[in-house]
C-alpha positions, 0 to 999 in steps of 0.5 A, spaced: 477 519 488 480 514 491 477 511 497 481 514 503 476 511 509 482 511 515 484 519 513 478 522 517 479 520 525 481 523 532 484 517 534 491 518 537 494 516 532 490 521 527 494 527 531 500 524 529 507 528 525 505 524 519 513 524 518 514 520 524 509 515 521 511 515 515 518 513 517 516 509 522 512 505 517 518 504 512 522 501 518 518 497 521 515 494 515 523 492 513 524 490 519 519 485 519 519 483 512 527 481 514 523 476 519 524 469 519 523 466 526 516 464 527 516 468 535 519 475 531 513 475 526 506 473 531 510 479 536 510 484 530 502 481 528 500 482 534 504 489 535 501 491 528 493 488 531 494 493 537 496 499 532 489 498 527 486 499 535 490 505 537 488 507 531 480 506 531 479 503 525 472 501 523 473 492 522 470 492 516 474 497 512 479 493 516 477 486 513 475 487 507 482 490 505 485 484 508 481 480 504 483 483 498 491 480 501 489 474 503 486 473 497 494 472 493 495 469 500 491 463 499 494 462 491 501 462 495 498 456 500 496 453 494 503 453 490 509 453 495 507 448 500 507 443 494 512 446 490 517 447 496 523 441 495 523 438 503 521 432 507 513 431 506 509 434 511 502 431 509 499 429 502 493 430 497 493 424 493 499 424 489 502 431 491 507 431 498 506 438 502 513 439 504 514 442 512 519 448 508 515 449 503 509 450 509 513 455 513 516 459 508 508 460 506 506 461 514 512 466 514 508 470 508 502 470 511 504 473 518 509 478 514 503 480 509 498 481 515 503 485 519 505 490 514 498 491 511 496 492 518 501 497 520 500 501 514 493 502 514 494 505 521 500 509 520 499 511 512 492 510 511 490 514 517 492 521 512 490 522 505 494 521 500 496 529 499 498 529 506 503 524 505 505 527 499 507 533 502 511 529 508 515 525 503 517 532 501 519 534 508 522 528 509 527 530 503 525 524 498 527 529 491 521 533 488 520 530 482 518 523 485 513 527 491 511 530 483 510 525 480 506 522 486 502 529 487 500 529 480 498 522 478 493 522 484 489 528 482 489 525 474 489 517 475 481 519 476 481 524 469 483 518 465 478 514 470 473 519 467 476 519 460 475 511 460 468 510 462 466 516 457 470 512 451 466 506 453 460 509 454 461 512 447 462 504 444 455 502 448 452 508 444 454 505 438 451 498 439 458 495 441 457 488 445 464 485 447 465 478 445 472 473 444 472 475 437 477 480 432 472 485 432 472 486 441 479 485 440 481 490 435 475 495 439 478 494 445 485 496 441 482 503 440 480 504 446 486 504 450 489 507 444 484 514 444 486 513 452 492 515 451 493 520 446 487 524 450 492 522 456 498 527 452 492 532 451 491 533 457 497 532 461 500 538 455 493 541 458 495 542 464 502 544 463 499 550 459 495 551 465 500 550 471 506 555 467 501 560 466 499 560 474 507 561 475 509 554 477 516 553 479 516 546 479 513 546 487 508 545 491 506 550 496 502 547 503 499 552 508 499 545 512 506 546 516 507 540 520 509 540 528 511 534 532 509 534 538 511 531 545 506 526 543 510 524 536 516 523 539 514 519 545 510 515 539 518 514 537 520 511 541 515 507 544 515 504 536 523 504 536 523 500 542 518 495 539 521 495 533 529 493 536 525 488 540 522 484 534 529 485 531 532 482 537 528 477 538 530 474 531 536 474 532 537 471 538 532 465 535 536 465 529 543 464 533 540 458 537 
């Protein structure tokens, strides 16, 4: 199953409506990504920090994942700055960092930081299931919330089906190398992968339509917002108009 290490938790944010995160995730980060002033972005990272603590997430779940973003960060930094046409910043021998290319890469970096880290406080903080099911409530067409439901509970099926595959050439001697017959092997694995996928998926069709599936999935959870929700609202609207406001106000100087 996927690691859902943020799910389980009594912080305030854990007792929220998961629609009232789910929406308020959605705008903030669109907010934050039409963000250019450098004031704008460090008030949303910081807004974003004081989330990731509200929330009570563990710093090391917290860093590793950012770790993961920072990664592609650190390939943008290594390009943009050096590819960007403008006025030299600095130089590394014969290569010119332009001061456009270093602001477009810092105006990344904080928009990435800042959208991951308001995520995991306010999307990862529920399991996946649960945020299926408030996407439902929210109105998003059934098809997409069954598409999400149901590649969530199969992705590990296949995860299975692969490693069994695998297993099954490691049995046979098979030792992979840079030559045709790797190549070829590896063809028939993703090749086996997928036909056993289509036996499964009509599998599982058989089984949902002889359990009276009617193209929709019922939850004994019925979700309630609160006081504390709509206060939750308002306190992240008037942030969020404030980070927006902010950057407009710099952008017309």
């Amino acid at each position: 199953m996927l690691s859902e290490p943020f799910a389980v938790g009594d912080s305030p944010l854990h007792r929220l409506d998961p629609r009232i995160r789910l929406v308020s995730a959605t705008v903030y980060s669109c907010v934050v990504a039409l963000c250019r002033e450098f004031p704008a972005l460090l008030s949303a990272l910081a807004l974003s920090m004081a989330l990731v603590a509200l929330a009570r997430l563990r710093t090391a779940e917290v860093f590793k994942r950012l770790l993961v973003v920072n990664g592609l960060v650190v390939c943008i930094w290594a390009v943009i700055p050096f590819t960007f046409p403008g006025e030299a910043l600095f130089r590394l021998g014969p290569f010119g960092a332009a001061r456009e290319g270093v602001e477009l890469a810092a105006q990344i970096t904080l928009k990435s930081n800042a959208i991951v880290l308001a995520f995991m406080a306010l999307v990862a903080t529920m399991p996946l299931a649960t945020v299926g099911h408030a996407l439902h409530h929210l109105r998003v067409p059934d098809k997409i919330v069954h598409l999400f439901l149901m590649t969530y509970r199969y992705i590990f099926v296949l995860e299975q089906e692969y490693q069994r595959l695998v297993r099954a050439a490691s049995i046979r001697g098979f030792q992979p190398g840079t030559n045709f017959h790797t190549y070829r092997t590896y063809a028939y694995l993703v090749g086996m992968l997928f036909v056993r996928a289509v036996e499964r998926a009509e599998r599982v069709q058989w089984a949902m339509r002889c359990r009276g599936f009617k193209r929709k999935f019922y939850s004994l959870h019925e979700f309630n917002a609160g006081a504390g929700s709509f206060v939750f609202l308002l306190l992240i609207s008037a942030a969020v108009a404030g980070i927006a406001a902010l950057e407009l106000r710099l952008a017309a100087w």
